[in-house]
C-alpha positions in Angstrom: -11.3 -64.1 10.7 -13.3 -62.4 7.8 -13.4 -58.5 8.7 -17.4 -57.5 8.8 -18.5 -54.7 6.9 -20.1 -51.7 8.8 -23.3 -51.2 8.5 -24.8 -48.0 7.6 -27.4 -46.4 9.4 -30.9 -45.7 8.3 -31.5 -42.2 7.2 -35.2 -41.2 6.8 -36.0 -39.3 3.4 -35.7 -36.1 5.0 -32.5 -36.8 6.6 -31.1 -38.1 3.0 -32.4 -34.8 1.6 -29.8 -32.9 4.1 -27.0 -35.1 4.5 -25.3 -33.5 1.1 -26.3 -30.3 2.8 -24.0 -30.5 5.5 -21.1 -30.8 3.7 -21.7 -26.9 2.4 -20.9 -24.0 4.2 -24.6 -23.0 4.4 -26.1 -22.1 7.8 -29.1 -24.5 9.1 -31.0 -21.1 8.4 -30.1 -21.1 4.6 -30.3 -24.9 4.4 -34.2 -24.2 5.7 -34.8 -21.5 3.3 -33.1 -23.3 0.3 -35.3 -26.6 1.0 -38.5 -24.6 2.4 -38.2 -26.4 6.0 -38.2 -24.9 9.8 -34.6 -24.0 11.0 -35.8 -26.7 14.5 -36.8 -29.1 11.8 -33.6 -29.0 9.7 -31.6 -28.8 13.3 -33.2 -31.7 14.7 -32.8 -33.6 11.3 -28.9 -32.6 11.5 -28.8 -33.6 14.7 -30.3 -37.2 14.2 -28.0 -37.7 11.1 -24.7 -36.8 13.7 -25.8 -38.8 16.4 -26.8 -42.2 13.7 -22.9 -41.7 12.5 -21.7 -41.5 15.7 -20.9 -37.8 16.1 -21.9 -36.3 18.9 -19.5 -36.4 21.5 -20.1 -38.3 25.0 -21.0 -36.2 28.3 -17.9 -36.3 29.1 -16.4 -34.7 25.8 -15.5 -37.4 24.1 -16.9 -39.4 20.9 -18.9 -42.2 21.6 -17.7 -45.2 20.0 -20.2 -47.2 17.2 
């Protein structure tokens, strides 16, 4: 059997423009003054990108598997 690669999820432009973001220390409050966003917009954006990798944990606590 030929392993499958995994496919990536889409990211929308704005979500692309964070994801390197993330990976700073920054608080979504800097993030929003550094790219001259809302804090909700950046937070929902963060949120959307965490929950497209797979992420957010489960109700119950646990990650959800992809």
């Amino acid at each position: 059997m030929v392993p499958q690669p995994h496919r990536l999820p889409e990211l929308t432009d704005s979500e692309l423009r964070l994801l390197p973001l993330l990976a700073t220390p920054l608080s979504f409050a800097e993030i929003a003054r550094l790219l001259g966003a809302p804090r909700d917009e950046i937070l929902a954006d963060a949120l959307a990108i965490y929950s497209k990798l797979g992420l957010l944990p489960a109700e119950d606590g646990r990650f959800a598997e992809s």
